[in-house]
C-alpha positions in Angstrom: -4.7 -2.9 39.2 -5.6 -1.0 36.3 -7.4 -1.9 33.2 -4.2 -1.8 31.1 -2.2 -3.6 34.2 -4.3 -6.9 33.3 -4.1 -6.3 29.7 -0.5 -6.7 30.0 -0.9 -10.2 31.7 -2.0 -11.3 28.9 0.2 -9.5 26.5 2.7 -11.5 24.0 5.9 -10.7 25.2 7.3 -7.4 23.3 10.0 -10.3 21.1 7.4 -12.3 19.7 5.4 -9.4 18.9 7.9 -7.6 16.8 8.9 -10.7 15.4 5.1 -11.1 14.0 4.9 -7.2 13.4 8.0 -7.9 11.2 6.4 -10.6 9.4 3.6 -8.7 8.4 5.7 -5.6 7.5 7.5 -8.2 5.0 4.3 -8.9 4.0 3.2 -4.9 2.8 7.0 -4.5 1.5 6.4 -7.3 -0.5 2.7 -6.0 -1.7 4.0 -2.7 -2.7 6.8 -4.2 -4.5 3.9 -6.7 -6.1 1.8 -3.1 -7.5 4.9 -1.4 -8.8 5.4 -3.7 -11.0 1.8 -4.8 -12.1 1.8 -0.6 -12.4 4.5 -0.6 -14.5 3.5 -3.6 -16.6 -0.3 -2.1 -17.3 0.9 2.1 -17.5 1.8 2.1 -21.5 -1.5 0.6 -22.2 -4.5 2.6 -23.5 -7.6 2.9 -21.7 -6.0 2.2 -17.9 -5.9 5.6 -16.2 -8.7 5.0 -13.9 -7.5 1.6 -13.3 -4.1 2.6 -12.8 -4.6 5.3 -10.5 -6.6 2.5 -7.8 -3.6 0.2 -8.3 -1.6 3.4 -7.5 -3.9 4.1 -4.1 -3.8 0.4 -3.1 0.2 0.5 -3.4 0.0 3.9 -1.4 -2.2 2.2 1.2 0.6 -0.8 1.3 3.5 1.7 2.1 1.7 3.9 4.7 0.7 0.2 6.4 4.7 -0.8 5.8 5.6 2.6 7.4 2.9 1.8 10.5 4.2 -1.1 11.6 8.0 -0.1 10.8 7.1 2.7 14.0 5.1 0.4 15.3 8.3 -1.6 15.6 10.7 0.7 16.8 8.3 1.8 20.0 8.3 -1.7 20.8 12.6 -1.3 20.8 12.9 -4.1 17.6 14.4 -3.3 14.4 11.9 -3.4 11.2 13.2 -5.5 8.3 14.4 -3.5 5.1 13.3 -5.7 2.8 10.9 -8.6 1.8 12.6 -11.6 2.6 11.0 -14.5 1.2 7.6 -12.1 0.3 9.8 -11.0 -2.6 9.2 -14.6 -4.2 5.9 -13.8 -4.4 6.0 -10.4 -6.2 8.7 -11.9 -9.1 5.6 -14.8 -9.2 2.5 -12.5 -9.8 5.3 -10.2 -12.1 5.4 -14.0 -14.5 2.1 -14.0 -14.6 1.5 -10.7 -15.8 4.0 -11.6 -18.6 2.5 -14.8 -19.3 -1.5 -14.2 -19.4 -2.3 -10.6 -19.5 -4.2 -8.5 -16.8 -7.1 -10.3 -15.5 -4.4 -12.8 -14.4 -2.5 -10.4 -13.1 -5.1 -9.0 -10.9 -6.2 -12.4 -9.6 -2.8 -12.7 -8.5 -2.9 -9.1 -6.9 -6.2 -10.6 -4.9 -4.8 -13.7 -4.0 -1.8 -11.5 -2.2 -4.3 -9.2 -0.6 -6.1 -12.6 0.8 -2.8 -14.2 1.7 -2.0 -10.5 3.4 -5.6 -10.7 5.4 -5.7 -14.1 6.6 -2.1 -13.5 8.0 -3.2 -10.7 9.7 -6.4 -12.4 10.9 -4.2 -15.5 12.4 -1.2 -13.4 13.7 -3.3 -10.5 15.2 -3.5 -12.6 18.4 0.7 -12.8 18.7 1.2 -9.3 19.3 0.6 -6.5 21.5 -2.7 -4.7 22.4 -1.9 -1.5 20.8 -0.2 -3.7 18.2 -3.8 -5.3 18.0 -5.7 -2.2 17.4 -3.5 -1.1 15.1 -4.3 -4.7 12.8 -7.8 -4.5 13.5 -8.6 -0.9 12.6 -6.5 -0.5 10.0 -4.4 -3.0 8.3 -7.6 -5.4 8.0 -10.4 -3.3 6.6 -7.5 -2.0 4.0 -7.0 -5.5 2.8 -10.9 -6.1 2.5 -11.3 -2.8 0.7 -8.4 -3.9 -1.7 -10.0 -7.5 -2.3 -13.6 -5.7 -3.2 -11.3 -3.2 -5.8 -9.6 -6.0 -7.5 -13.2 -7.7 -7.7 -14.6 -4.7 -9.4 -11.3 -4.8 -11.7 -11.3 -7.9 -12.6 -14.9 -7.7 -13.5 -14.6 -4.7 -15.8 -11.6 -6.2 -17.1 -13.4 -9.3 -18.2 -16.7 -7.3 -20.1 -13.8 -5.5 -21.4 
């Protein structure tokens, strides 16, 4: 039996694995969705560029993860979902908030969806596939860390601001 044989053992079965794959691409729709609109909130405003631009990247970074697990997905013979589902709630939450108290609000928002996004990750990592699993851990992961430590820095030059 070969190394990948006994992987397989112990392998989710490919349903529940593209039912949590879709979960988490609801997930990055939703977080791409949630940056467009902070974007397009903070863009008119004076002094932003450099800030704009990382919000830019981060939304990037949430569309080539959707796009990942959408092929992710299909090699596994599921359908990805189209939209947010339920996810969308949260960007029409964080898009209030913007209205309502400005951009340092607005980015703590952003970075409680990036923690929200991780610790799903981090829980459902173990409900998929192996090269579902790598795929997670080597990518999808460290992008949400490296988004929480941006909107740190943001928020913090935001606030001497």
């Amino acid at each position: 039996m070969t190394m990948s044989n006994t992987r397989d053992l112990n392998m989710p079965n490919s349903d529940e694995a593209i039912r949590q794959l879709n979960s988490f691409l609801r997930g990055e729709i939703s977080a791409a969705e949630t940056y467009r609109m902070a974007i397009d909130k903070v863009v008119d405003r004076a002094n932003v560029t450099a800030n704009v631009d990382m919000l830019r990247n981060m939304q990037e970074d949430h569309g080539r993860a959707a796009q990942a697990l959408r092929d992710r997905i299909r090699e596994l013979g599921g359908e990805p979902s189209d939209s947010s589902g339920a996810w969308g709630g949260f960007a029409t939450a964080v898009q209030g908030t913007m209205n309502l108290f400005g951009d340092a609000s607005a980015l703590k928002s952003l970075k409680e969806g990036e923690e929200h996004g991780l610790k799903d990750y981090q829980e459902g990592v173990d409900d998929v596939d192996v090269s579902s699993a790598q795929l997670v851990e080597n990518q999808l992961i460290p992008a949400q860390q490296r988004h929480i430590g941006l909107l740190d820095q943001l928020i913090n030059s935001v606030g001497r601001a």
